[in-house]
MARBA-3410 file (N, C-alpha, C, O; in Angstrom, 1 decimal):
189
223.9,-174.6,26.0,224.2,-174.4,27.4,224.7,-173.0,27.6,225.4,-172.5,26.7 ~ 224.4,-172.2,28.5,224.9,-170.9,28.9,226.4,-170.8,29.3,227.1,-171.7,29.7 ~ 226.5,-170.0,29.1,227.9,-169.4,29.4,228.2,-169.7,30.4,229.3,-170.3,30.7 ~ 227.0,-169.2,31.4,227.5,-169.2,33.4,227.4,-170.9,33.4,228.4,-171.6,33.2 ~ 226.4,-171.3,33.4,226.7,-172.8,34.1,227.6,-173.3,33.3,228.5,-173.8,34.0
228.1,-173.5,31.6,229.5,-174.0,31.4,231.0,-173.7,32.3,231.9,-174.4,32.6 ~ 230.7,-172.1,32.5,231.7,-172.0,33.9,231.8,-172.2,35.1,232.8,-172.0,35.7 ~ 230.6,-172.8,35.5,231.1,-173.7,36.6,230.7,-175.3,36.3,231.0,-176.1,37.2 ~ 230.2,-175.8,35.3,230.9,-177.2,35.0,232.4,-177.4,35.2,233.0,-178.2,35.9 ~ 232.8,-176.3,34.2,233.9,-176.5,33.9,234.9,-176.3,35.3,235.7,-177.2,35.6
234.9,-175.4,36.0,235.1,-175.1,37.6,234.9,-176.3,38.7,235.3,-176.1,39.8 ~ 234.3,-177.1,38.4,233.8,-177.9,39.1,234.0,-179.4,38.6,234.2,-180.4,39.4 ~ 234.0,-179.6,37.4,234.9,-180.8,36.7,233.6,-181.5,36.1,233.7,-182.6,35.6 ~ 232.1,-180.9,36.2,230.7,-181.5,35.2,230.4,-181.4,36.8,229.5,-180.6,36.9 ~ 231.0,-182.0,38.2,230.2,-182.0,38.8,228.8,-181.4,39.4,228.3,-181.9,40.4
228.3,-180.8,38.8,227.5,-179.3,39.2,226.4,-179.7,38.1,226.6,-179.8,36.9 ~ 224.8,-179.9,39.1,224.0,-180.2,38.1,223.6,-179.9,37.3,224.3,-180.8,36.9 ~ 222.9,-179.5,36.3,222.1,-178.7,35.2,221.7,-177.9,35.5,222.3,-176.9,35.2 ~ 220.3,-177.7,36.5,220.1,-176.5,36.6,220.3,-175.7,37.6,219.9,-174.6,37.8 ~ 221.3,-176.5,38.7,221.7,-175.8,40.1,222.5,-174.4,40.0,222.7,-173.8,41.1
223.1,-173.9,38.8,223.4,-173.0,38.9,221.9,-171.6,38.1,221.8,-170.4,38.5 ~ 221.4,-172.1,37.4,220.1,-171.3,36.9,219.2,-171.6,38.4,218.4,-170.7,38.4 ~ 219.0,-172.0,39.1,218.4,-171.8,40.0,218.9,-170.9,41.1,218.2,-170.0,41.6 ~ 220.2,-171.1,41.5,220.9,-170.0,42.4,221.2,-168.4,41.6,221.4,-167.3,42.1 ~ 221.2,-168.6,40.6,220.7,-167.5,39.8,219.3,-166.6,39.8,219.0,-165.4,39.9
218.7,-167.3,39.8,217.4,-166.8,39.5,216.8,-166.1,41.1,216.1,-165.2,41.4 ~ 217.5,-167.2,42.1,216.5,-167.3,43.3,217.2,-165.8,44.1,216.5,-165.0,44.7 ~ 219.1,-165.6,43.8,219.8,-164.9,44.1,219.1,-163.2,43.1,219.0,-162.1,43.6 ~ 218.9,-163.5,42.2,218.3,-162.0,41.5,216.7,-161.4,42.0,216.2,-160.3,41.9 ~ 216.0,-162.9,42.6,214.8,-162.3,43.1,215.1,-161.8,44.4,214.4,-160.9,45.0
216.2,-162.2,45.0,216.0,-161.6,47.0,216.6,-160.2,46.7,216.2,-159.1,47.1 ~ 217.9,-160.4,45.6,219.1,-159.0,45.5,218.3,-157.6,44.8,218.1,-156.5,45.2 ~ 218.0,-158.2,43.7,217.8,-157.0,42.6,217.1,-155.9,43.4,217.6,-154.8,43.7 ~ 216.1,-156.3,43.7,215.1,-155.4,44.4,215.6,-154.1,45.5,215.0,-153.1,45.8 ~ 216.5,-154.5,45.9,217.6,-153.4,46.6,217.9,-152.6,45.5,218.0,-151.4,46.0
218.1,-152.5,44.2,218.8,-152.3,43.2,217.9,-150.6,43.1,218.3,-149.5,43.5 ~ 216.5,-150.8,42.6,215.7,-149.6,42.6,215.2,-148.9,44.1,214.6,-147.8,44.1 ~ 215.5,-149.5,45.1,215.3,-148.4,46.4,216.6,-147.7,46.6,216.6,-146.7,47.4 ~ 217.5,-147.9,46.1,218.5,-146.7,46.9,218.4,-146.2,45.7,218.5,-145.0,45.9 ~ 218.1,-146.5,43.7,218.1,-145.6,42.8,216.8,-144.3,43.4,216.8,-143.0,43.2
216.3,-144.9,43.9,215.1,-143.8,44.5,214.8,-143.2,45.6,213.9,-142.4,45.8 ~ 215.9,-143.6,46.4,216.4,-142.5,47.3,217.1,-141.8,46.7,216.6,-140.7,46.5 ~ 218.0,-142.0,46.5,219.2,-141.1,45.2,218.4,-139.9,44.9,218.5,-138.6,45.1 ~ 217.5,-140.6,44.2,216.5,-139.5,43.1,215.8,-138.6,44.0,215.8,-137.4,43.8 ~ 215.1,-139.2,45.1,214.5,-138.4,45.8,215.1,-137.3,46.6,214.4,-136.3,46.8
216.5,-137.5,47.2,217.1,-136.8,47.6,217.9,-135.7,47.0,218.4,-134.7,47.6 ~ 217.9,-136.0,45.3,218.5,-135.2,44.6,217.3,-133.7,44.5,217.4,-132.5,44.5 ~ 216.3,-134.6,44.5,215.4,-133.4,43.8,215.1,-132.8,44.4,215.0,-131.6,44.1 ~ 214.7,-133.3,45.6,214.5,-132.6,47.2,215.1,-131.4,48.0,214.8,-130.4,48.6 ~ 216.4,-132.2,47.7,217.4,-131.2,49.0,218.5,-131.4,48.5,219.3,-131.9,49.3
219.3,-131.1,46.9,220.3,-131.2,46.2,221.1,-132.2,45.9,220.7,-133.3,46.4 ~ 222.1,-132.4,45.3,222.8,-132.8,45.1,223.6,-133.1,45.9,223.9,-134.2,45.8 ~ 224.2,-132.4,46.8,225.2,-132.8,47.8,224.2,-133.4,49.3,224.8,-134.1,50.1 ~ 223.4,-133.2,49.4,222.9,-134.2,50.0,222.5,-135.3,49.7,221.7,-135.7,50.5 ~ 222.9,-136.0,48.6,222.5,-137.0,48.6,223.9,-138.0,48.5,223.9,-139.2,48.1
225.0,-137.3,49.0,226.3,-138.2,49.5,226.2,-138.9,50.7,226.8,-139.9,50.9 ~ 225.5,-138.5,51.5,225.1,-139.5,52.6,224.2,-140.6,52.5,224.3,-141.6,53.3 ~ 223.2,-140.6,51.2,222.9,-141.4,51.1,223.4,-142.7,50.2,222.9,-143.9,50.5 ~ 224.2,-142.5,49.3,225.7,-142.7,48.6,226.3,-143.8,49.6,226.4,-145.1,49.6 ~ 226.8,-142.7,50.8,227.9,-143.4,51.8,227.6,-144.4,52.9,228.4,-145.1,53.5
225.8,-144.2,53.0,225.6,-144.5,54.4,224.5,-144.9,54.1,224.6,-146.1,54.5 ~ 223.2,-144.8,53.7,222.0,-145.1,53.1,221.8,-146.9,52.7,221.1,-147.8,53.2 ~ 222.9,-146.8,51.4,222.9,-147.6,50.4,223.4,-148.9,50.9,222.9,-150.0,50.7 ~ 224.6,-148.4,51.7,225.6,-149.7,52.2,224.3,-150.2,53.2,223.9,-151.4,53.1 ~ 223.6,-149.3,54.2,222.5,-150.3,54.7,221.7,-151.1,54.7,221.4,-152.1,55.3
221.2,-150.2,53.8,220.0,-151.2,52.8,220.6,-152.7,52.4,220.1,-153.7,52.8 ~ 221.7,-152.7,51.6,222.3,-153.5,50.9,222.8,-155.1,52.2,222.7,-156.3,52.0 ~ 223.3,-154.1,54.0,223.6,-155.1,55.2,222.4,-155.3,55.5,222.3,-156.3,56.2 ~ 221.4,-155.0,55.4,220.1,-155.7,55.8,220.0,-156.5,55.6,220.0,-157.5,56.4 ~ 219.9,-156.4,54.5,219.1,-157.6,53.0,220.6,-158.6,53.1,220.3,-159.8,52.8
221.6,-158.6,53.3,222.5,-159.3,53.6,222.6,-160.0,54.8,222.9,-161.2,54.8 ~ 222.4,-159.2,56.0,222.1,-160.2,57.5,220.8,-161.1,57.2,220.8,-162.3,57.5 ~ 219.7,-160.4,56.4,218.5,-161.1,56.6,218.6,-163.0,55.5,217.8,-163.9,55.6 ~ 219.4,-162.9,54.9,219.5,-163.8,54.2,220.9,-165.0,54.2,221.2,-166.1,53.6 ~ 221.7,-164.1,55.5,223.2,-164.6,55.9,224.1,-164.6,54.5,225.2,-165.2,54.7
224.0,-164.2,53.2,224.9,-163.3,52.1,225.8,-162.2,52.4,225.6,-161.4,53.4 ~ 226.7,-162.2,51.6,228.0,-160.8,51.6,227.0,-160.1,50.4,226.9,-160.7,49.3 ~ 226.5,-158.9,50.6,226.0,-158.0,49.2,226.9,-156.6,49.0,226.5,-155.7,49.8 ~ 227.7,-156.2,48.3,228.0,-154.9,48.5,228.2,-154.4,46.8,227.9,-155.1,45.8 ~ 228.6,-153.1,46.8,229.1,-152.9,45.6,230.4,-152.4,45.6,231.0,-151.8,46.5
230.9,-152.9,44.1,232.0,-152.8,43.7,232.4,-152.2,42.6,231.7,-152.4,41.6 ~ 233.7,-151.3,42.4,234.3,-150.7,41.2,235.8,-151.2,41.3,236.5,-151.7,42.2 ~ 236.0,-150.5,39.2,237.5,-150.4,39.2,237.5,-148.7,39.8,238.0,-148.5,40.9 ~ 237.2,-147.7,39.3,237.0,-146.9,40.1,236.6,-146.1,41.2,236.2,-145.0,41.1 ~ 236.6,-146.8,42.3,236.5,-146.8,43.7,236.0,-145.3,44.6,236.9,-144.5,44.8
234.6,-144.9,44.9,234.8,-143.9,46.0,235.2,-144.0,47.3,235.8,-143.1,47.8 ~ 235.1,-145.1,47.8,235.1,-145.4,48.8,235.9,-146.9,48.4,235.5,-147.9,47.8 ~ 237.1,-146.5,49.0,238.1,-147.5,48.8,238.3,-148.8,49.7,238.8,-149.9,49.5 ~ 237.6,-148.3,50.7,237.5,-149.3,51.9,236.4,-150.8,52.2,236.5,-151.8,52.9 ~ 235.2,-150.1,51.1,233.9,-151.0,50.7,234.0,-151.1,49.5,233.2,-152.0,49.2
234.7,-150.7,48.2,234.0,-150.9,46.9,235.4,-151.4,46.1,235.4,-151.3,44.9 ~ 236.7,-151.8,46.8,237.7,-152.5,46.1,237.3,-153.5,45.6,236.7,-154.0,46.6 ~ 237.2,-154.2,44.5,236.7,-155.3,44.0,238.3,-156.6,44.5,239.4,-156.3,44.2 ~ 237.9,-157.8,45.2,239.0,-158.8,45.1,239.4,-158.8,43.7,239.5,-158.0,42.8 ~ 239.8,-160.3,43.9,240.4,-160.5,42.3,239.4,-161.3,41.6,239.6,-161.2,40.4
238.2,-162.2,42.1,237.3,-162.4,41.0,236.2,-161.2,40.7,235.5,-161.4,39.7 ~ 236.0,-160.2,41.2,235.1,-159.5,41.5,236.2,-158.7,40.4,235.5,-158.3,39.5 ~ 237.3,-158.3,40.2,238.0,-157.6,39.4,238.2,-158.0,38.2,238.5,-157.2,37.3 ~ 238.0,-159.6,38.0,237.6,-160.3,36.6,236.7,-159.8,36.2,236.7,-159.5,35.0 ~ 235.8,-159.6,36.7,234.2,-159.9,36.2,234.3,-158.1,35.6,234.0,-157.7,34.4
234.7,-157.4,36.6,234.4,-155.7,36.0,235.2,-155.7,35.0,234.8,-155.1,34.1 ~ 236.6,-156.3,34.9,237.0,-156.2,33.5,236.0,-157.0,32.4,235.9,-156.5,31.3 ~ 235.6,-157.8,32.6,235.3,-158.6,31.5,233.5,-157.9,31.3,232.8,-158.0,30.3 ~ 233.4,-157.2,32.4,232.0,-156.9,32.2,232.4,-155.1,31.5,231.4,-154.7,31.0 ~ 233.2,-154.3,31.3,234.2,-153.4,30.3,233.9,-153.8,28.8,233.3,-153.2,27.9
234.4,-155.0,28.8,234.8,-155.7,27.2,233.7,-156.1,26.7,233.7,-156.3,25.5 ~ 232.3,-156.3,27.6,231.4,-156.9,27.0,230.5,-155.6,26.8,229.5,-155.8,26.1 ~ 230.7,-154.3,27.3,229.8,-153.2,27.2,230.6,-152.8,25.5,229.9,-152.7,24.5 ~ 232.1,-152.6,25.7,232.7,-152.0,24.8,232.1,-152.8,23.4,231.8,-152.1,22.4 ~ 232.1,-154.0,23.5,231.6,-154.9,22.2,230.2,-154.7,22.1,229.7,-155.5,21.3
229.5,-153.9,22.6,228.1,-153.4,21.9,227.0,-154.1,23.2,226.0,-153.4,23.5 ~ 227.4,-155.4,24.0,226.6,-155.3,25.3,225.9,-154.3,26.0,226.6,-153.5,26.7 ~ 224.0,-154.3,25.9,223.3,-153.4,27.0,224.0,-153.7,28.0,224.1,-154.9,28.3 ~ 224.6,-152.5,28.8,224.9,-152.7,30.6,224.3,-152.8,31.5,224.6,-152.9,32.6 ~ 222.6,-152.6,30.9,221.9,-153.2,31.7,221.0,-154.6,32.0,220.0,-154.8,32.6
221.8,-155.3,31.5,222.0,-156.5,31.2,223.1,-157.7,31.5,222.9,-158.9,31.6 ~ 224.2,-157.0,31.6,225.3,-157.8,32.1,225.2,-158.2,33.2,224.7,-157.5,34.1 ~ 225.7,-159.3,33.2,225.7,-160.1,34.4,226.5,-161.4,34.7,226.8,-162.0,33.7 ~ 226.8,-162.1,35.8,227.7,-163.1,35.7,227.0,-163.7,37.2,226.6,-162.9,38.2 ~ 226.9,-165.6,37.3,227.1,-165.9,38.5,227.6,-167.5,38.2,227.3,-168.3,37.3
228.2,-167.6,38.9,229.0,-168.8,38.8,229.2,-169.7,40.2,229.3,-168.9,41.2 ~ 229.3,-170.8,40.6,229.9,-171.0,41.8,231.4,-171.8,41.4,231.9,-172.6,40.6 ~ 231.6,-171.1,42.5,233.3,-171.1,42.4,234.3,-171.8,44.1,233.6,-171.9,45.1 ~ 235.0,-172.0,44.3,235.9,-172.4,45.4,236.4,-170.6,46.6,237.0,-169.6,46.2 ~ 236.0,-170.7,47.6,236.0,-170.2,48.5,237.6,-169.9,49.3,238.1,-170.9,49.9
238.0,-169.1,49.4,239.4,-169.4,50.3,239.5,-170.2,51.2,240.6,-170.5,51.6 ~ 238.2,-170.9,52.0,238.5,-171.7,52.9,237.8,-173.4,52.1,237.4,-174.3,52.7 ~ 237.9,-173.3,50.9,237.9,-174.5,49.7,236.7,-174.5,50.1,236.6,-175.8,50.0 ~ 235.3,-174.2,50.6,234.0,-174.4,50.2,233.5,-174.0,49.3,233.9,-172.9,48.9 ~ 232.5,-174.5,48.5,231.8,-173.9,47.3,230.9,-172.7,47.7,230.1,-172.7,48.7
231.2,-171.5,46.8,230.0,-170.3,47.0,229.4,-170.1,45.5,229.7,-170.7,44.5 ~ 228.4,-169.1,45.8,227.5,-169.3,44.3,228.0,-167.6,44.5,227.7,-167.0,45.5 ~ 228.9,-166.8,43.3,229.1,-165.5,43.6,228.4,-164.9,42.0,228.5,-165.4,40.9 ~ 227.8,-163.6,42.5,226.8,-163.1,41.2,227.5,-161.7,41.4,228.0,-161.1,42.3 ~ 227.3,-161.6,40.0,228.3,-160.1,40.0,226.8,-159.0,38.9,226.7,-159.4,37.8
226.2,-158.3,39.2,225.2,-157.5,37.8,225.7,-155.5,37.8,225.8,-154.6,38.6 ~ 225.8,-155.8,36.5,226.7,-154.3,36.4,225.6,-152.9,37.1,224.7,-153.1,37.9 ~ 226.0,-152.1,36.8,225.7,-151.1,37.5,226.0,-150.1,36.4,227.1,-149.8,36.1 ~ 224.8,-149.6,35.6,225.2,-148.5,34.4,224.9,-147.2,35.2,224.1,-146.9,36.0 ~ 226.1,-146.4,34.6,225.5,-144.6,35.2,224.5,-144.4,34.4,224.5,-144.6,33.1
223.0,-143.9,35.4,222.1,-143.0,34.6,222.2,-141.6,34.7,223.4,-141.3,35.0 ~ 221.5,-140.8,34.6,222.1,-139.7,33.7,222.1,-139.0,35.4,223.2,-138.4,35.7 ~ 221.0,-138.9,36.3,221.2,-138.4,37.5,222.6,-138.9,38.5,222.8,-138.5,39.6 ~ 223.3,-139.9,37.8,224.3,-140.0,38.5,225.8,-139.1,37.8,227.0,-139.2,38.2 ~ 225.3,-138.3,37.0,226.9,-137.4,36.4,226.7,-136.6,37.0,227.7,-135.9,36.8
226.0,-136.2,37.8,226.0,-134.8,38.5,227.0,-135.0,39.9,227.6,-134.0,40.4 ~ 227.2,-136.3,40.5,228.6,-136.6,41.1,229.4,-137.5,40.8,230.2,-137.8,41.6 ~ 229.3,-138.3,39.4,230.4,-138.9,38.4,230.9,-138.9,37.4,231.8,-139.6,36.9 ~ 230.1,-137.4,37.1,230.7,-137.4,35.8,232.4,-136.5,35.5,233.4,-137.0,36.1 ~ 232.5,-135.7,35.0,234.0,-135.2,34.9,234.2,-134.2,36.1,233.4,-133.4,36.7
235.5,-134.7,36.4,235.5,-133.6,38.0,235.7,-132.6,37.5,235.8,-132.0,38.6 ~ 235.9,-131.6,36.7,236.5,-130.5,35.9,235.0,-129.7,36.6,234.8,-128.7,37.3 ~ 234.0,-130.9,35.9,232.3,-130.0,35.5,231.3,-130.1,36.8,230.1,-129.9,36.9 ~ 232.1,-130.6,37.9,231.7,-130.6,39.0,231.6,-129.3,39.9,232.7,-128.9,40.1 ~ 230.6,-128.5,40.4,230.2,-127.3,40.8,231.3,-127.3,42.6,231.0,-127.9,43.6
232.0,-126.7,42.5,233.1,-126.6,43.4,232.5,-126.7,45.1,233.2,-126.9,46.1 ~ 231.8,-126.5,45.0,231.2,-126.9,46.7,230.5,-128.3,46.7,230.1,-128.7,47.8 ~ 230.3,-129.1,45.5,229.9,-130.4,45.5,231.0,-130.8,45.5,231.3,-131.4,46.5 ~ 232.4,-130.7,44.2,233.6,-131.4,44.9,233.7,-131.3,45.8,233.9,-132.4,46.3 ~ 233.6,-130.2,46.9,234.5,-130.1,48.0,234.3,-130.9,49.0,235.1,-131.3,49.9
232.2,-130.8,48.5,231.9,-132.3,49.8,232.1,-133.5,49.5,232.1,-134.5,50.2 ~ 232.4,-133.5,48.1,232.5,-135.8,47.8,234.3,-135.5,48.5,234.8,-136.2,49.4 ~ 234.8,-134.5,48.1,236.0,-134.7,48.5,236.7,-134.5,50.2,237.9,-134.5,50.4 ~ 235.6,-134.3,51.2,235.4,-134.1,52.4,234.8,-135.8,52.3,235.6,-136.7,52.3 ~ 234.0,-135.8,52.1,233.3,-137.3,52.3,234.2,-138.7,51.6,234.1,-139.8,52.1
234.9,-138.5,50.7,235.5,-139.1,49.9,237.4,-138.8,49.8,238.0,-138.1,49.0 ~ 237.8,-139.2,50.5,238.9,-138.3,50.4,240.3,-139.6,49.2,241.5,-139.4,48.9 ~ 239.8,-140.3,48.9,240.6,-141.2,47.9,239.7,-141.4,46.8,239.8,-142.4,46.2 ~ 238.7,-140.4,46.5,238.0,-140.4,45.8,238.7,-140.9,44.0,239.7,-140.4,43.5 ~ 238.1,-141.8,43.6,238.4,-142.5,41.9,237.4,-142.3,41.0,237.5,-142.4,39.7
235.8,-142.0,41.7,234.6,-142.2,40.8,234.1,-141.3,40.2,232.9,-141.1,40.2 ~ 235.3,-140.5,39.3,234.7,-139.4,38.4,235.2,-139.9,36.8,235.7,-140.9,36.4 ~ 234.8,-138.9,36.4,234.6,-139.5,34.8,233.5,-140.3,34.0,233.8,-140.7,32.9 ~ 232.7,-140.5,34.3,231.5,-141.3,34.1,230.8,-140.4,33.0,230.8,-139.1,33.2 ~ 230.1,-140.9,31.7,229.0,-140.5,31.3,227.9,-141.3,31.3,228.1,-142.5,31.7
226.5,-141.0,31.1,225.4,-141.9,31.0,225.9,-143.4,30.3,226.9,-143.4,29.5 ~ 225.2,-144.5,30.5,225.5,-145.4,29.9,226.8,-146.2,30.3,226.7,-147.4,30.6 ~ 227.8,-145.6,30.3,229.1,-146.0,31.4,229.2,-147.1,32.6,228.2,-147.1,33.3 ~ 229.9,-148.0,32.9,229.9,-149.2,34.1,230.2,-148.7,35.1,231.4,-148.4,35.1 ~ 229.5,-148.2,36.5,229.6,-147.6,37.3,230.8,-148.6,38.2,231.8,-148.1,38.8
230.4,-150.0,38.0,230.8,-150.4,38.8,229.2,-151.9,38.8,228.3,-152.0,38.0 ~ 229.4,-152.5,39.7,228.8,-153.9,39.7,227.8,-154.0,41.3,228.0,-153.1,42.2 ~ 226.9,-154.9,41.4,227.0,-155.5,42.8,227.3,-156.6,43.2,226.7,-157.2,42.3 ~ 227.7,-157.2,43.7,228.2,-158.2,43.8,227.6,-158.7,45.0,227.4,-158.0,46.0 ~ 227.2,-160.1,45.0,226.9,-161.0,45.9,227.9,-162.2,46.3,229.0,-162.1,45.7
227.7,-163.2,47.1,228.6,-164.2,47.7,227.4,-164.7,48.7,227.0,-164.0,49.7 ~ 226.9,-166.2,48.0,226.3,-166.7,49.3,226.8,-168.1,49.5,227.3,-168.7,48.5 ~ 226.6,-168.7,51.2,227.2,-170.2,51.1,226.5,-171.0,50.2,225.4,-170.5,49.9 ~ 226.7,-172.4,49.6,226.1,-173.3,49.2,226.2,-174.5,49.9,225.6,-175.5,49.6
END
């Protein structure tokens, strides 16, 4: 038995059928993921195009859209999340969303591809309904050190805009391979 559906057996008391959580799995990675490579390629495209600092708008403003579309269109919560936060106001992880990036840490640290991690489980809701919540890491590739990697080696007019755009900025330090941070889903069941 898998890991995820043992955790929500266990969450649930066995209640929870066999494959109802591999199915909300599967069905939730075909609508989400695909978001995953259009903003990597706006990113890129914008990088190569028209620099690096232009492509903080797409970062800020781009991404989170893409991401409420595909969220209105399916009535899901989609966003992303870090422990290291640019944007403190959209990317604070709750407290299961703060499990998972720790434990999604410990499982990179232990030799885990990060592009592979992943977690969804359904779990209890603050208002006690069942939700199916999916968390899939988020690795820095190498086009993202050029505004995550060490702030030291950041070219001083690119700090100055994450730091105009970002002003509680946390998302420096990153090398390739690195957990950027997660996306995280929440849909009703």
């Amino acid at each position: 038995m898998n890991r995820i559906l043992l955790a929500a057996l266990i969450a649930w008391g066995g209640c929870v059928q066999a494959g109802e959580v591999d199915g909300l799995l599967e069905r939730t990675r075909q609508e989400v993921l695909p978001v995953l490579p259009k903003v990597a390629g706006m990113m890129k495209h914008t990088v190569e195009t028209e620099g690096v600092a232009a492509a903080i708008p797409v970062c800020k403003e781009k991404a989170p859209e893409l991401m409420a579309e595909k969220a209105a269109s399916l009535g899901w919560k989609i966003r992303r999340v870090s422990l290291k936060p640019r944007n403190a106001q959209r990317a604070t992880p709750d407290a299961w969303e703060q499990a998972q990036l720790e434990a999604f840490d410990r499982r990179r640290a232990a030799g885990e591809d990060p592009k592979g991690i992943e977690v969804g489980e359904i779990v209890a809701a603050a208002d006690g309904t069942r939700v199916f919540r999916y968390m899939k890491a988020l690795p820095v590739a190498p086009v993202c050190v050029q505004c995550h990697g060490e702030r030291d080696a950041l070219a001083p007019e690119l700090r100055a805009a994450i730091e105009q755009a970002y002003p509680q900025d946390r998302a420096t330090g990153y090398a390739p391979g690195d957990l950027r941070g997660a996306l995280s889903v929440t849909r009703p069941l």
